[in-house]
Every structure is written in C-alpha cells, then in structure tokens.
GUVEX-243645 format. One record per residue: x, y, z of N, C-alpha, C in turn; residue in three letters. Coordinates in pm, 1 decimal. Example, Ala and Ser with C-alpha at 12.3 -4.5 7.8 and 13.67 -1.06 7.14 Angstrom:
# GUVEX-243645
[lumlum [1319.0; -569.0; 780.0]; [1230.0; -450.0; 780.0]; [1320.0; -330.0; 780.0]; Ala]
[lumlum [1285.0; -225.0; 708.0]; [1367.0; -106.0; 714.0]; [1290.0; 3.0; 787.0]; Ser]
# end
This chain:
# GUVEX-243645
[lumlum [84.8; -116.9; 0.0]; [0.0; 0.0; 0.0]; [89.9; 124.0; 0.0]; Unk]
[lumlum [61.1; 208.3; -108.5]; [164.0; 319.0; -111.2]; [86.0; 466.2; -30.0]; Unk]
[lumlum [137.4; 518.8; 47.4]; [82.0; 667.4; 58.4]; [54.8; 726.8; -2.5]; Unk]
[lumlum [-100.2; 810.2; 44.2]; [-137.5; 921.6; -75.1]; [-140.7; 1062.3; 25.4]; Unk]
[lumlum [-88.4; 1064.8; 112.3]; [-69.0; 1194.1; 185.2]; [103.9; 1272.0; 199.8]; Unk]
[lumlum [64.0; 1387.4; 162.7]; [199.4; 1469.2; 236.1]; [223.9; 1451.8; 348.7]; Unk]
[lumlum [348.3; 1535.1; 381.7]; [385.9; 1512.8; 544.1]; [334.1; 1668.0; 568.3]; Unk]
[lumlum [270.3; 1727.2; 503.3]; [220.7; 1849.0; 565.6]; [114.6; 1820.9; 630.2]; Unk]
[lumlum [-22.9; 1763.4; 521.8]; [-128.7; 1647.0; 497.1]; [-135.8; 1592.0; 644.4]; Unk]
[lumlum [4.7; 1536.7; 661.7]; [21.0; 1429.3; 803.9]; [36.9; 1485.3; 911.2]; Unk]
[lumlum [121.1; 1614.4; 904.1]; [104.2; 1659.1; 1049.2]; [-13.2; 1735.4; 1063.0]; Unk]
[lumlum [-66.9; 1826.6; 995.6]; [-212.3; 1875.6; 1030.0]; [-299.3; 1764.4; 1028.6]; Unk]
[lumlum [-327.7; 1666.6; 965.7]; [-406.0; 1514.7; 1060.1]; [-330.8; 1495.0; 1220.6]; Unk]
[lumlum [-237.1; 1457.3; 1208.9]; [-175.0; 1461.8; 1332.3]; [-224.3; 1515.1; 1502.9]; Unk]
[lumlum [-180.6; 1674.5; 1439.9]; [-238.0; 1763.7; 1544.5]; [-386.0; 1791.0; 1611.5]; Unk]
[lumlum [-414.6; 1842.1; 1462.9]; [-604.9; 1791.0; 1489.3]; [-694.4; 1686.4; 1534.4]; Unk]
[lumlum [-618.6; 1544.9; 1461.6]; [-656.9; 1459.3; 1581.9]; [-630.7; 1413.0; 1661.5]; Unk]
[lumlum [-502.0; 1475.1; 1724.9]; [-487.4; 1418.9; 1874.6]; [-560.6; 1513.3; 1957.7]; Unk]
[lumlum [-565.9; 1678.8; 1962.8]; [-692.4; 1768.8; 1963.0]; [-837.7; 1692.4; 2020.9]; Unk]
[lumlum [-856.1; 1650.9; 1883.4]; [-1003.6; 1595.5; 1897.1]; [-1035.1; 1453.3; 1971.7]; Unk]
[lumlum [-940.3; 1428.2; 1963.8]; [-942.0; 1232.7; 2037.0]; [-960.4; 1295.0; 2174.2]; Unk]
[lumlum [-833.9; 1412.9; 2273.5]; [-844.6; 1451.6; 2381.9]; [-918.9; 1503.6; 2431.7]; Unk]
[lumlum [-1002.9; 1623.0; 2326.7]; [-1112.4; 1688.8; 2420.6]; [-1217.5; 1578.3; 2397.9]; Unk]
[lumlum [-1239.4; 1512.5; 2277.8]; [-1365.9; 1389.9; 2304.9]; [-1331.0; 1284.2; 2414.0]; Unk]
[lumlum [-1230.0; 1224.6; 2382.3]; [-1201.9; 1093.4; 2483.2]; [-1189.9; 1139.6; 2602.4]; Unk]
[lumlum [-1122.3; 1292.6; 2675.3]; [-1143.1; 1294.0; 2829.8]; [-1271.1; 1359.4; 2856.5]; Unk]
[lumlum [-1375.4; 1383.2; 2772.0]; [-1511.1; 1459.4; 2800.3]; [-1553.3; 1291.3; 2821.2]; Unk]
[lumlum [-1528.9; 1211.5; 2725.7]; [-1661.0; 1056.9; 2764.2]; [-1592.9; 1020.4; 2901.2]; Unk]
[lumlum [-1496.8; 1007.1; 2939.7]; [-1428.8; 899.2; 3050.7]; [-1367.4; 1008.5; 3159.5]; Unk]
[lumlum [-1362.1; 1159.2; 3148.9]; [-1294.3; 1245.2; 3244.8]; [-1377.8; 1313.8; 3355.7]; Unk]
[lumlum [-1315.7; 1411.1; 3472.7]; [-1457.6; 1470.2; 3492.9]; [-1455.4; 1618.3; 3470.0]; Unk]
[lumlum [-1403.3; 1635.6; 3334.9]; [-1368.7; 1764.4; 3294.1]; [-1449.1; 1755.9; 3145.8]; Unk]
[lumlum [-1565.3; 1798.9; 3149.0]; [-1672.6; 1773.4; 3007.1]; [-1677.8; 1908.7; 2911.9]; Unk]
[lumlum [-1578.9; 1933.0; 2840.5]; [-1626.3; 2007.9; 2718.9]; [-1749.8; 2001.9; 2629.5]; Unk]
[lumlum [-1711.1; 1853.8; 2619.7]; [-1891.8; 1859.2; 2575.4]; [-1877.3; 1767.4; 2572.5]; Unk]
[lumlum [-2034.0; 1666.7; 2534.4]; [-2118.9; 1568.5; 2601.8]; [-2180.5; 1500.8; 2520.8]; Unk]
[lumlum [-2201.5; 1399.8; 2568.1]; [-2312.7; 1280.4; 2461.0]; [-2270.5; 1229.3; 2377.8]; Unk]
[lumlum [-2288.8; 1264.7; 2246.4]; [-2301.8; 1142.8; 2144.3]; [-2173.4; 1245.2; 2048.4]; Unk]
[lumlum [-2187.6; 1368.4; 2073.4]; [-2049.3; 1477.1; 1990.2]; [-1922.1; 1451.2; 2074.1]; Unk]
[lumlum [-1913.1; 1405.3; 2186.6]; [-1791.9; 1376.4; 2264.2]; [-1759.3; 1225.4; 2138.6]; Unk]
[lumlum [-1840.9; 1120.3; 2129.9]; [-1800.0; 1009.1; 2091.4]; [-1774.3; 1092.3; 1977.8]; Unk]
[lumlum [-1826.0; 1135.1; 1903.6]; [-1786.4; 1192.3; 1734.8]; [-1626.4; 1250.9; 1746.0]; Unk]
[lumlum [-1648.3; 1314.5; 1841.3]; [-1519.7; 1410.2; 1803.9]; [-1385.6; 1277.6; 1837.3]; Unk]
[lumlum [-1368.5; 1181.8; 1901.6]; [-1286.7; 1129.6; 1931.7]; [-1281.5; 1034.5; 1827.1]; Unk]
[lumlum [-1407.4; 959.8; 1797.8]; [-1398.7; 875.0; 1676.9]; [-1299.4; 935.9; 1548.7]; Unk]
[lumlum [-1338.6; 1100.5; 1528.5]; [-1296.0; 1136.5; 1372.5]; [-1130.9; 1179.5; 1441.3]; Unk]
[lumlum [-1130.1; 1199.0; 1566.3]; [-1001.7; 1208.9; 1665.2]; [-881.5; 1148.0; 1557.5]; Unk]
[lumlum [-939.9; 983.6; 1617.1]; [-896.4; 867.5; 1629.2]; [-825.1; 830.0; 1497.2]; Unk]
[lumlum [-945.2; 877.2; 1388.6]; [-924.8; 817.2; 1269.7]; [-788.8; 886.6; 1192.3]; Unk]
[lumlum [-828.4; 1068.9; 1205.8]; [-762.4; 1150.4; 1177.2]; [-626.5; 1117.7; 1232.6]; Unk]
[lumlum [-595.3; 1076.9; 1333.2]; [-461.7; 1056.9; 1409.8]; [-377.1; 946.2; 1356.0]; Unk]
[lumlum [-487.4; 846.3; 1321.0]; [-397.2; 675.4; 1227.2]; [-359.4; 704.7; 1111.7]; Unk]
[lumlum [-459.2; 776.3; 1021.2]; [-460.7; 773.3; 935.5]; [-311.9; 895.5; 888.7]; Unk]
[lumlum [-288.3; 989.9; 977.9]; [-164.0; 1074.4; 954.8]; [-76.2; 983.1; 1020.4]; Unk]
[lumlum [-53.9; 928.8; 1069.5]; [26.9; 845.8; 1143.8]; [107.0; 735.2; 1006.0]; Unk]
[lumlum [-5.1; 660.3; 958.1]; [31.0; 554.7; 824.1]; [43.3; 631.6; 653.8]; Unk]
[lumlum [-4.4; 736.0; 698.9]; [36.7; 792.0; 548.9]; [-37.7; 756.1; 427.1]; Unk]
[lumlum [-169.7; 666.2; 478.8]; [-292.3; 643.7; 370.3]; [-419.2; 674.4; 380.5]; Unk]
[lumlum [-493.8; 730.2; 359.5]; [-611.8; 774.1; 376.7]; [-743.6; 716.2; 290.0]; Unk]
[lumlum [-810.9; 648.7; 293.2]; [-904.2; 588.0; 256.5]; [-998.6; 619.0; 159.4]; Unk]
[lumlum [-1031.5; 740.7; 215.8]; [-1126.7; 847.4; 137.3]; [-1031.4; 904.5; 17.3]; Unk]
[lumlum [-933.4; 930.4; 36.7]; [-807.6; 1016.3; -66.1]; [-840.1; 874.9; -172.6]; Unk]
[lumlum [-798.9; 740.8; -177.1]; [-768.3; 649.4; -238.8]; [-888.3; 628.8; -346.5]; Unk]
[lumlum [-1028.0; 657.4; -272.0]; [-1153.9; 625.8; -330.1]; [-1165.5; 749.8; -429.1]; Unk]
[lumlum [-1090.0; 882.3; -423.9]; [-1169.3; 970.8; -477.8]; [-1013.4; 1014.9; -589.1]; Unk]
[lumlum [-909.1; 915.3; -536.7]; [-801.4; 967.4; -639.5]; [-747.8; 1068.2; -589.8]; Unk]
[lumlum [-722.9; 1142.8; -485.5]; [-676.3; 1251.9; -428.7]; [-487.4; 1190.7; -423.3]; Unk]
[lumlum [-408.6; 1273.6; -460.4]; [-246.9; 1204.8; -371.7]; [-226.1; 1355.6; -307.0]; Unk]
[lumlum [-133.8; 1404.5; -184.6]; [-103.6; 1476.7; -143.9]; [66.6; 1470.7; -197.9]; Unk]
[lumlum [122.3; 1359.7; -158.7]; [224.7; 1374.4; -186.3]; [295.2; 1352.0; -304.4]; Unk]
[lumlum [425.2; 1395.0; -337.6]; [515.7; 1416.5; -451.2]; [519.3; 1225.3; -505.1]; Unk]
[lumlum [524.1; 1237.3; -615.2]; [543.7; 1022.9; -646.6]; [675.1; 1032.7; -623.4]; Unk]
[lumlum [683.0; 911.1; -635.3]; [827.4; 825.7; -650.0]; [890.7; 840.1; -726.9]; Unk]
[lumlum [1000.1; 793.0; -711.2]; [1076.3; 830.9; -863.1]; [1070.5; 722.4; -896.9]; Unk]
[lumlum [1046.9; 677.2; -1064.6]; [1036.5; 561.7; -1149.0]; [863.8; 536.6; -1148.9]; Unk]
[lumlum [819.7; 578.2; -1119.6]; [677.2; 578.9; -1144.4]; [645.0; 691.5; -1211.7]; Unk]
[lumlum [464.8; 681.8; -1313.2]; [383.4; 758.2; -1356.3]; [298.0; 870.4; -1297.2]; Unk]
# end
C-alpha cells in the first residue's frame, strides 16, 4: 500500500486529531466535560481516525476519490 498523503497532509491530521481524540475521549471517561453525549463520541472517533490515518500515510477516502497529497516516486507515472 503506497501513501497518498503529504507530510504536511500528516502533520495537520496529526495535530487535529490528537486535539479531537483529547477533548472527546477525556469529556466521555474524564470529569472535565467540554462537551457531552453522542459529539464527545464523534469528536474522538474522527479524533482517532484523523490521528492513524496521519500516522500511516494512507487515507481511505483520498484512495476512493483519487486525491495524492504527496510528490510520487521516482520511477513511477
């Protein structure tokens, strides 16, 4: 599986979702609630995703829609 993200791409995923994993994940399980309910689980879920997904350098949605962020390889089209 080749990457379709920059490392710019990766660190703004990065940041944002560790951001969002923290204020969601310590609002569900902390006793410090930014906010509540079912947007605490959201924000940590897209947290979560946002955080792997800059982390591995492939993005799912990018792949389905043909998006690359980053520069190719050399010896490739």
């Amino acid at each position: 599986m080749e990457g379709n993200e920059g490392l710019f791409d990766r660190i703004v995923r990065g940041v944002v979702g560790a951001i969002l994993l923290a204020v969601g994940g310590f609002s569900i399980e902390g006793p410090i609630a930014l906010v509540e309910g079912a947007f605490a689980l959201i924000m940590a879920v897209a947290g979560g995703s946002l955080l792997l997904t800059g982390l591995i350098g492939w993005c799912p949605a990018y792949a389905l829609l043909g998006i690359r962020t980053c520069a190719p390889r050399h010896g490739t089209r």
